[in-house]
N, C-alpha and C positions, 0 to 999 in steps of 0.2 A: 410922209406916208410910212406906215409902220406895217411890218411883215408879222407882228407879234410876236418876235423870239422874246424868249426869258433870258438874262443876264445869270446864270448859275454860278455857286459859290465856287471858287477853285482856289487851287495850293500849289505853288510850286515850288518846289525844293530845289533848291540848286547849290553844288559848290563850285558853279564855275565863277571866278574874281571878274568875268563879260557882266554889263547889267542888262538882265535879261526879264522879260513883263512877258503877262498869257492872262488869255481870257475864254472862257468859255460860252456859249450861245446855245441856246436848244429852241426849236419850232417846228409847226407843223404844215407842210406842204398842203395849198388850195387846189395844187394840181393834182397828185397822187397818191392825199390825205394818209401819207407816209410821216414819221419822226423823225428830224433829223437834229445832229448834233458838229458843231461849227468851235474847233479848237483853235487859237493862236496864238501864236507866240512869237516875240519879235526882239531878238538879237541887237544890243545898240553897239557891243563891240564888235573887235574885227577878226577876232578867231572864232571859228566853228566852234560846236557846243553840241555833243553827244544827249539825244534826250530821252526819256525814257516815257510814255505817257500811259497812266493805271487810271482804268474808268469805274466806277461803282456804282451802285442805284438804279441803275437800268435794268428792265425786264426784259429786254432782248436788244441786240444790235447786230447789223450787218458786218461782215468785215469789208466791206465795199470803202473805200474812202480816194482821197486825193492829197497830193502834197503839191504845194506853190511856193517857187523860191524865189523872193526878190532880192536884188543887192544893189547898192550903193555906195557911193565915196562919202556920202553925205547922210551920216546917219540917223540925223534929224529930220527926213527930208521926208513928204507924204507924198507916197508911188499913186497914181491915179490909173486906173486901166480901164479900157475902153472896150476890151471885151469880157466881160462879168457873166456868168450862167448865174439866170436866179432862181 
């Protein structure tokens, strides 16, 4: 079952020597036929990494958002969560 986001192109720049992946998502809410946009970005080393994130193309945006931190010993490891807002 597909929520219809879009896969949008993204760039990350990084000089940290951590290897570090992001991806971007964009969709629109059935519920409150609102825009939303779904950033991530996921750390495979074990030092923190200061980020900086510049958005473009949009016609408007809330500053409303959320951060979720996961961690592990096991960097490869896929975190499953059982409480998900969708």
């Amino acid at each position: 079952m597909s929520n219809g986001a879009t896969l949008l192109n993204s760039t990350l720049q990084t000089s940290s020597s951590n290897p570090i992946v992001a991806s971007a998502i964009s969709w629109k809410s059935s519920v409150d036929n609102k825009n939303y946009l779904r950033i991530k970005v996921v750390n495979f080393g074990s030092s923190a990494v200061a980020l900086k994130i510049s958005i473009s193309g949009l016609k408007s945006i809330d500053s409303i958002g959320s951060k979720t931190v996961l961690t592990s010993n096991h960097a490869r490891m896929k975190i499953h969560s059982t409480n998900q807002k969708r």
